[in-house]
KEKE-3310 file (N, C-alpha, C; in steps of 0.2 Angstrom, whole numbers, plus 5000, padded with zeros to 4 digits):
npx = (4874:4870:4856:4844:4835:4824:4810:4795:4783:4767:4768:4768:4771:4770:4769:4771:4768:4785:4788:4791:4780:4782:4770:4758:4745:4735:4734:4728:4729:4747:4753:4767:4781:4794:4809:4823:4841:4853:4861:4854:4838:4821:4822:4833:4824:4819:4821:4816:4803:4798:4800:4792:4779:4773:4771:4757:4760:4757:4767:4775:4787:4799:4803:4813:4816:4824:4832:4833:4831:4824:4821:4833:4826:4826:4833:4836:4850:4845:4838:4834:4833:4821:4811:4812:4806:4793:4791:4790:4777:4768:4767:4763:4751:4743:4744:4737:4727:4734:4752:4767:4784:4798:4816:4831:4849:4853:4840:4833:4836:4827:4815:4813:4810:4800:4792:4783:4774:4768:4764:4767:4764:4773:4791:4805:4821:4834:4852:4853:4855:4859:4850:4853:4851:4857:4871:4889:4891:4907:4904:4908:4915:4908:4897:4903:4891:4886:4883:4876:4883:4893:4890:4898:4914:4915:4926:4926:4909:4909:4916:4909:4896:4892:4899:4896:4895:4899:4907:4900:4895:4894:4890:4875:4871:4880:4876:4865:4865:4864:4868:4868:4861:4870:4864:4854:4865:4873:4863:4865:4878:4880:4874:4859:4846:4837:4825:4811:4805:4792:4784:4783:4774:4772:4781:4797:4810:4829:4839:4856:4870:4883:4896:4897:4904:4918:4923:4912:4900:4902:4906:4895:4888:4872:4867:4866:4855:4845:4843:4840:4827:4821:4822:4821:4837:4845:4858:4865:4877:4887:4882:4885:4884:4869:4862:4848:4853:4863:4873:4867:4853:4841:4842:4839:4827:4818:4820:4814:4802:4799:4800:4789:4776:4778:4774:4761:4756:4759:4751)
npy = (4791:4806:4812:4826:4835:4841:4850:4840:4831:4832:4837:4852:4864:4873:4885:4883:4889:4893:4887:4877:4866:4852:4844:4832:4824:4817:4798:4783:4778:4782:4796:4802:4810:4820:4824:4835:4835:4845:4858:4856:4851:4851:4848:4834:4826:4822:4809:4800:4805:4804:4789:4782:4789:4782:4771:4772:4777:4791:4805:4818:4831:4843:4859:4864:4882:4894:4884:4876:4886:4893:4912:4914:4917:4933:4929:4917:4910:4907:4896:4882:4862:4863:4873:4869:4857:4862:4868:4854:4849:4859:4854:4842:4843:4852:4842:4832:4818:4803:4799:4795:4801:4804:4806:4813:4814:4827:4831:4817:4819:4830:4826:4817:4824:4832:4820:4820:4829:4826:4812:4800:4789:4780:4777:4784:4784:4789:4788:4794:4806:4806:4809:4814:4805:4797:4786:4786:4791:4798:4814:4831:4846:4862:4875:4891:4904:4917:4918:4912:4894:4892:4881:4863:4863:4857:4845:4843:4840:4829:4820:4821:4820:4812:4800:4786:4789:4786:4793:4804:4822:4832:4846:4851:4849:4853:4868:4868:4866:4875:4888:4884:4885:4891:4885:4876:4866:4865:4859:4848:4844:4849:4841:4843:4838:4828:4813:4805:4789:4782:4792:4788:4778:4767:4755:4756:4761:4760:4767:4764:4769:4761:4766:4778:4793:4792:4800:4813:4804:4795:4775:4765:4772:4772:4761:4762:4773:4762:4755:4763:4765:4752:4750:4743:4738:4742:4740:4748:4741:4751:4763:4779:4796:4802:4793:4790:4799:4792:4781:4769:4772:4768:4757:4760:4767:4754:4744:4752:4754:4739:4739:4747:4740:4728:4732:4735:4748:4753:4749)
npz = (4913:4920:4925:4917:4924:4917:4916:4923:4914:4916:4929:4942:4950:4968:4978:4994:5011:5016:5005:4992:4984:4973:4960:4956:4950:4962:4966:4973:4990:4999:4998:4995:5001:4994:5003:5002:5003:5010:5003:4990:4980:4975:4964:4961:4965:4953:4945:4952:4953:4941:4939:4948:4948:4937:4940:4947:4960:4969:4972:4977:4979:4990:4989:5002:5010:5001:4993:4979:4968:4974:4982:4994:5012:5021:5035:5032:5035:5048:5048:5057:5058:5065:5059:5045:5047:5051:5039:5032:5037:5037:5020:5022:5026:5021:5008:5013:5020:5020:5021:5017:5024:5015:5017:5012:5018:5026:5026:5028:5044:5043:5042:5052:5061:5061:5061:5072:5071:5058:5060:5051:5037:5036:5036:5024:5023:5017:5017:5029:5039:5056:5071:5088:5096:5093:5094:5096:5085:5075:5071:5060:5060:5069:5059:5053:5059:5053:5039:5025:5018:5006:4991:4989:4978:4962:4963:4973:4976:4965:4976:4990:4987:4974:4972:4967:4953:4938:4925:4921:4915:4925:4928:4924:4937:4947:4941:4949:4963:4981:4990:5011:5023:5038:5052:5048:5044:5059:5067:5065:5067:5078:5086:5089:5090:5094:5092:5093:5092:5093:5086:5074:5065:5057:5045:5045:5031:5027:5015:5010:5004:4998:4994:4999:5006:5018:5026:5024:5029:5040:5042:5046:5053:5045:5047:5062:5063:5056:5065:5077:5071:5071:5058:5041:5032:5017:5007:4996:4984:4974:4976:4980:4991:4987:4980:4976:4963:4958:4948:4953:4954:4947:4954:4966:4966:4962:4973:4982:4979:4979:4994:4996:4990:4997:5010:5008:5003:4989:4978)
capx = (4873:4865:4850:4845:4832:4821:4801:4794:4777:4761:4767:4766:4775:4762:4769:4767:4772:4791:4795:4788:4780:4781:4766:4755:4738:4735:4731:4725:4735:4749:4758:4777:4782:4800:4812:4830:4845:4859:4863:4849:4832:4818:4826:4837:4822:4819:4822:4808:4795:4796:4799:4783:4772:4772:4768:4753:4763:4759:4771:4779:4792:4796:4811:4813:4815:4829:4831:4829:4830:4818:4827:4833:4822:4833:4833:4841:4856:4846:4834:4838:4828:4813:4810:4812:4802:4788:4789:4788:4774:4764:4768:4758:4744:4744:4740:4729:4727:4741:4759:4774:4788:4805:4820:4839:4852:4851:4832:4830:4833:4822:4807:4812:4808:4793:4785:4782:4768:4764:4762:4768:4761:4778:4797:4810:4830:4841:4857:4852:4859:4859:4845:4858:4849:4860:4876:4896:4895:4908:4903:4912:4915:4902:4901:4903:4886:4885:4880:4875:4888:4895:4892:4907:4916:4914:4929:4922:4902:4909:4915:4903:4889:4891:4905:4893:4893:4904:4913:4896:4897:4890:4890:4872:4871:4881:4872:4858:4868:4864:4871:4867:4860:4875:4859:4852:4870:4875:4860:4868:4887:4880:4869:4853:4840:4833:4819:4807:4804:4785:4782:4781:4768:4772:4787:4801:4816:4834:4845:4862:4878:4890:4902:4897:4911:4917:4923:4909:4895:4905:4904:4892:4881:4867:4866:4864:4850:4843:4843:4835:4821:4821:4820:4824:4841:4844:4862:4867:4886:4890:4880:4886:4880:4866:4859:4842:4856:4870:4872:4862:4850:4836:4841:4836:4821:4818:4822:4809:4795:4797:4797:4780:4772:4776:4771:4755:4759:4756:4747)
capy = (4798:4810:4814:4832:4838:4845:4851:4835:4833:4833:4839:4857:4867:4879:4888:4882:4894:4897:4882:4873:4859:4850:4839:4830:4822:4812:4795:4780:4778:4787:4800:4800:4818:4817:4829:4836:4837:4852:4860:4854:4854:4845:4844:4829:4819:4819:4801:4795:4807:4801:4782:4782:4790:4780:4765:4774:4779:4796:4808:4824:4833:4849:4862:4869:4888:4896:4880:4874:4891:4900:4915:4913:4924:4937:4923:4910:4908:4906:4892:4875:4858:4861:4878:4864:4853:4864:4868:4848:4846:4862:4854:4837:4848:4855:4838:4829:4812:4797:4802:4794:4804:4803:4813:4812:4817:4832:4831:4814:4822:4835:4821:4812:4831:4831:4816:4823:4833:4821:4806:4796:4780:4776:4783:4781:4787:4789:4790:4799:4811:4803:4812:4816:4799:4790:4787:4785:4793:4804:4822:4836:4852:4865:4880:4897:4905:4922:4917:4905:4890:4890:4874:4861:4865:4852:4840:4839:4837:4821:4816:4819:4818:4807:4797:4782:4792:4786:4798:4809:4829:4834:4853:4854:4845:4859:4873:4868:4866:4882:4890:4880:4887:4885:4882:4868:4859:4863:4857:4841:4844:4850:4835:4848:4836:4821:4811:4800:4782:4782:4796:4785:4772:4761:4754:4762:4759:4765:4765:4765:4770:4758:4770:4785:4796:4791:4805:4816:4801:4788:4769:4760:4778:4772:4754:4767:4774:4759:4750:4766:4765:4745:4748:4736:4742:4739:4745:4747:4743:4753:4770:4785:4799:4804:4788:4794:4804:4792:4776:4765:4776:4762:4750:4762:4765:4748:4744:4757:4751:4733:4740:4751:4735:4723:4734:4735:4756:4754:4744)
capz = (4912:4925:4925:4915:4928:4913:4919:4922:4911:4921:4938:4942:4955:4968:4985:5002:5016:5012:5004:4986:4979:4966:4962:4952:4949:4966:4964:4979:4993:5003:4993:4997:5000:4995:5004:4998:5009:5012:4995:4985:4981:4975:4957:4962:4962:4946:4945:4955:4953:4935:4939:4954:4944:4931:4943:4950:4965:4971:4974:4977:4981:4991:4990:5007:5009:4999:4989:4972:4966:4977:4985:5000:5015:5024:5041:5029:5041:5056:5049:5057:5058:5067:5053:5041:5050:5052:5033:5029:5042:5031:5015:5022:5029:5011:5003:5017:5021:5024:5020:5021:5024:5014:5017:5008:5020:5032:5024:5033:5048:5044:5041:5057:5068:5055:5061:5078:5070:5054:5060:5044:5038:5034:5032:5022:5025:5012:5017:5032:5044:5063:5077:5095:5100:5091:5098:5094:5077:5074:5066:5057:5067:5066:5053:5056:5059:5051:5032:5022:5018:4999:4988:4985:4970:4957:4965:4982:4975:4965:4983:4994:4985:4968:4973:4965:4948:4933:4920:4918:4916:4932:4924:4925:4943:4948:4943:4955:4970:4983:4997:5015:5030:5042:5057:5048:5045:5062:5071:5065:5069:5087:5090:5094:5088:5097:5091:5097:5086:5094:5081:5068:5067:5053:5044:5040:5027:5026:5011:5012:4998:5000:4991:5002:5008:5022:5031:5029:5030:5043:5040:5053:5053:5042:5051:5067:5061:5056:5072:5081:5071:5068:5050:5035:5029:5012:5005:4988:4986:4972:4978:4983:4995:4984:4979:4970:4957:4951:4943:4956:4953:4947:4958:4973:4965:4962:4983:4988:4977:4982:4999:4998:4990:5000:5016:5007:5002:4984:4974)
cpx = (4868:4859:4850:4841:4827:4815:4798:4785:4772:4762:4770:4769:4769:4768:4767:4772:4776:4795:4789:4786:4778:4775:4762:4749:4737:4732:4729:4734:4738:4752:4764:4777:4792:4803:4820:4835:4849:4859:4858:4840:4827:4821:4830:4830:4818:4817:4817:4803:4793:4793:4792:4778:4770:4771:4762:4755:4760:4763:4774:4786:4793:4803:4809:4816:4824:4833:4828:4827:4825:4824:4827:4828:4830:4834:4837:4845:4853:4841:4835:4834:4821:4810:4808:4808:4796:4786:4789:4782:4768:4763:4762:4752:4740:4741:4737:4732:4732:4746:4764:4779:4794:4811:4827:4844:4852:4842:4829:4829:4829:4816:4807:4808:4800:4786:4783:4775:4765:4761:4763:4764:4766:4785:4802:4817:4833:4847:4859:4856:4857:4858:4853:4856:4851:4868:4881:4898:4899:4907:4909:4912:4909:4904:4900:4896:4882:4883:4881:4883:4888:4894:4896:4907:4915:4921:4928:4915:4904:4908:4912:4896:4888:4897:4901:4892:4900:4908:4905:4897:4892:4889:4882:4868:4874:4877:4866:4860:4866:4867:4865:4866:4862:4868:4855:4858:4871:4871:4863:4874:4886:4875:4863:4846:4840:4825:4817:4803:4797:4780:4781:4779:4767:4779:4791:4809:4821:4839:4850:4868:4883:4899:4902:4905:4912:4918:4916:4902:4898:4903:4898:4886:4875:4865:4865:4858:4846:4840:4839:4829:4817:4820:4825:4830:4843:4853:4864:4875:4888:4886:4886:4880:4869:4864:4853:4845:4860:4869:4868:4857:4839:4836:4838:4830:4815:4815:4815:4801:4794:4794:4789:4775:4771:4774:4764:4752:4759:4754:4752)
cpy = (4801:4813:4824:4836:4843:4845:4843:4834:4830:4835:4846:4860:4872:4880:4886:4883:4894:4894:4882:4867:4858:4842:4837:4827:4817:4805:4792:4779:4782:4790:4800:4807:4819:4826:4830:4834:4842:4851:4860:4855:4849:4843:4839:4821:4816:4813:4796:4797:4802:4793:4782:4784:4786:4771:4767:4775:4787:4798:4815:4826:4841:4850:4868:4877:4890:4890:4879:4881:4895:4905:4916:4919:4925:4932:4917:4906:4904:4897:4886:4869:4859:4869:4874:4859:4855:4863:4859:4848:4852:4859:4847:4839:4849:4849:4833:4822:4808:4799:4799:4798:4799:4808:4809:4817:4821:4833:4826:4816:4825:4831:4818:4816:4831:4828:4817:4825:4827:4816:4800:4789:4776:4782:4780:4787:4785:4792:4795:4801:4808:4808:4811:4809:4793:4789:4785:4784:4799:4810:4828:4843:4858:4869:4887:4899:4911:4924:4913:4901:4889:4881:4871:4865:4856:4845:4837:4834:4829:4817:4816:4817:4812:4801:4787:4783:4791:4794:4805:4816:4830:4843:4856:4851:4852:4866:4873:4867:4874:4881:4887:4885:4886:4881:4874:4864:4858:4859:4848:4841:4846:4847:4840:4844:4830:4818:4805:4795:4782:4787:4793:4777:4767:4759:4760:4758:4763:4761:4768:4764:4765:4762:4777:4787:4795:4797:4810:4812:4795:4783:4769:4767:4775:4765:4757:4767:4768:4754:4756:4764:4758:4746:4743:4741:4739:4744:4745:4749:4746:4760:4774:4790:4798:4798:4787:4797:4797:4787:4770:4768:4773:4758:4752:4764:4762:4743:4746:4754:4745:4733:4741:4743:4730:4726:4736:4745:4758:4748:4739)
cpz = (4917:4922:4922:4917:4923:4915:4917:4919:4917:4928:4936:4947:4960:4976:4992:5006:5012:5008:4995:4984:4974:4967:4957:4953:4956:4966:4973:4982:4995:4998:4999:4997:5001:5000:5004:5004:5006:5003:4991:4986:4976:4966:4958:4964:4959:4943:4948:4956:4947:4935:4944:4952:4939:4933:4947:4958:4965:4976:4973:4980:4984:4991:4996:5006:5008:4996:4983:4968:4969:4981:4991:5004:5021:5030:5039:5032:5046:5054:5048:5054:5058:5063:5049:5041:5048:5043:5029:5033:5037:5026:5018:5025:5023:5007:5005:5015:5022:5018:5024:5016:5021:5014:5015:5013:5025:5031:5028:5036:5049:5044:5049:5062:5064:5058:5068:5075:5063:5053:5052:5046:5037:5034:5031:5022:5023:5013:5024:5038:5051:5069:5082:5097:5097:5092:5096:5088:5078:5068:5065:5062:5064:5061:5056:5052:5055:5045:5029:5021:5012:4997:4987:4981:4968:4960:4971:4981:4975:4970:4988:4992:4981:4968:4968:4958:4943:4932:4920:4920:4922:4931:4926:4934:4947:4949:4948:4961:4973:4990:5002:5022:5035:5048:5054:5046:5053:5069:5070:5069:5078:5088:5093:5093:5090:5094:5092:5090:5089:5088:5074:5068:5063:5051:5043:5037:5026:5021:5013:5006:5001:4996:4995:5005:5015:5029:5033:5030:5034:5042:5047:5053:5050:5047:5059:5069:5062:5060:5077:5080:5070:5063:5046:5032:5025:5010:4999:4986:4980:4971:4981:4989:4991:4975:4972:4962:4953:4951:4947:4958:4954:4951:4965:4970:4963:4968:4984:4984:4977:4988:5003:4994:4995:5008:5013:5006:4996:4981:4968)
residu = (UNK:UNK:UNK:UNK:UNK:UNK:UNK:UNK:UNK:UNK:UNK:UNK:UNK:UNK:UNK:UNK:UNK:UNK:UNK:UNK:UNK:UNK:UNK:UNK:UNK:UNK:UNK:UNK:UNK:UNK:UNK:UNK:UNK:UNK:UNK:UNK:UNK:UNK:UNK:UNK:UNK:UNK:UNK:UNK:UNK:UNK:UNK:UNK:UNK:UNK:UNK:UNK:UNK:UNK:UNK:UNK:UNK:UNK:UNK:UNK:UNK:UNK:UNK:UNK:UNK:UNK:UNK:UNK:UNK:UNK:UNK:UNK:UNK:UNK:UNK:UNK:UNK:UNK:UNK:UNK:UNK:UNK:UNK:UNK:UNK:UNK:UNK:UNK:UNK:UNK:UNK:UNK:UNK:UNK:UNK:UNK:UNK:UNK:UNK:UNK:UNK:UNK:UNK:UNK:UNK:UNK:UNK:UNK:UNK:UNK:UNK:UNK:UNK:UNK:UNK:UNK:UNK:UNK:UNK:UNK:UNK:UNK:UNK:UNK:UNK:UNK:UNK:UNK:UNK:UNK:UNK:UNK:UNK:UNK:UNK:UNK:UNK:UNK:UNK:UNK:UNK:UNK:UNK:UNK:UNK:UNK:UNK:UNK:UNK:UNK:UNK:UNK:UNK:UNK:UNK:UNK:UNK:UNK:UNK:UNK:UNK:UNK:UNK:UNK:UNK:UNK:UNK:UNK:UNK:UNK:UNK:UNK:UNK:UNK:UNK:UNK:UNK:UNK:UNK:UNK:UNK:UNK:UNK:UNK:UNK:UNK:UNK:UNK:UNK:UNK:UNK:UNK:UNK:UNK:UNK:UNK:UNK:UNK:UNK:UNK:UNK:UNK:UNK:UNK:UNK:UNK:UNK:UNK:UNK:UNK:UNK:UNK:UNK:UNK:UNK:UNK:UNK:UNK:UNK:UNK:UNK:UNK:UNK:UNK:UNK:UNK:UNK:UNK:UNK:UNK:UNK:UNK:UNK:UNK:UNK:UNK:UNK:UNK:UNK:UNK:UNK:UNK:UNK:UNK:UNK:UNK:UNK:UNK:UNK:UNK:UNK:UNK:UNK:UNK:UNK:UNK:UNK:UNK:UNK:UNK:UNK:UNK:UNK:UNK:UNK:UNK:UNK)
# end
């Protein structure tokens, strides 16, 4: 069953710059600041605000700008990664002290350009989109620039995104999906982002879908990743893109809170 994205009791939503967090009661230790990928918004993580809270994890979440229902600003088009970046790199200014970055997808990216100014105590990379500095993966061509990029429709999402996700009505999954800033896809598809692994200063962890779609997430991509930044690459063989949503759901936030313990991250 998918998740029903319903207001999650005790965390509270507030404005920072052009983007939103969602946030709750902070506790010891680093807070996780989750972040979305393409389409989506911090409703998709749902699933582990709920579970991480409820282990003394602090955590939030942020929906970048014209995400998650906020309404696009008229620039929308032009705002790539390091926009993106900027407004992750705000959001952890916003809530002070040690912070490990996560990001889902083109959101990884967006955490990896992040930590240039963040400084993480830690990061983790779910499923994530591959920095120019990583080499002999092939990408999709880019998108035409002149206005936002329409949602799948509902037989694509399955497959890119939930391909991990039984028979469930994906109806209200849908509704939350939004138009895509073509600059922040194509800052991928035209390799404009390099990033330097000296920027992050403690571990880091990469989940990996073993169901992901192959075309537009190619095999050997996440193990790419993983080898840039030497992290521990954890795959879960009956995921999909969008890991955090579908039926290995638990088991990936299961993974990440073994990780954060035993690197000594939460208690």
């Amino acid at each position: 069953m998918l998740c029903n994205f319903e207001d999650l009791p005790d965390f509270h939503t507030q404005p920072v710059g052009r983007s939103r967090l969602t946030t709750t009661a902070r506790g010891q230790g680093p807070a996780v600041l989750f972040v979305h990928g393409g389409f989506h918004g911090a409703w998709c993580w749902t699933p582990f605000l709920e579970f991480f809270k409820s282990h003394n994890v602090s955590v939030t979440a942020l929906d970048l700008p014209g995400h998650g229902g906020l309404t696009p600003p008229a620039d929308f088009a032009n705002l790539g990664v390091a926009d993106m970046a900027s407004e992750i790199a705000q959001a952890a200014r916003h809530l002070g002290g040690d912070i490990i970055l996560a990001g889902h997808s083109l959101g990884a990216l967006a955490v990896m350009a992040a930590s240039a100014v963040v400084k993480p105590k830690a990061l983790v990379l779910l499923a994530p989109a591959p920095p120019a500095n990583v080499y002999g993966v092939k990408l999709l061509p880019p998108f035409p620039t002149d206005t936002p990029v329409a949602p799948p429709p509902e037989a694509r999402a399955r497959k890119w995104f939930l391909s991990g996700l039984n028979d469930a009505d994906i109806t209200p999954y849908m509704a939350r999906l939004c138009p895509e800033s073509p600059a922040f896809l194509n800052d991928l598809y035209n390799r404009n982002i390099t990033v330097d692994t000296n920027w992050i200063q403690g571990p880091t962890l990469c989940l990996s879908g073993g169901k992901d779609d192959s075309p537009l997430h190619p095999k050997g991509q996440d193990e790419a990743v993983a080898a840039l930044f030497a992290a521990e690459l954890q795959t879960l063989p009956d995921a999909g893109h969008c890991l955090m949503l579908d039926d290995s759901r638990q088991k990936a936030a299961d993974l990440l809170l073994a990780w954060l313990k035993q690197n000594k991250l939460a208690a």
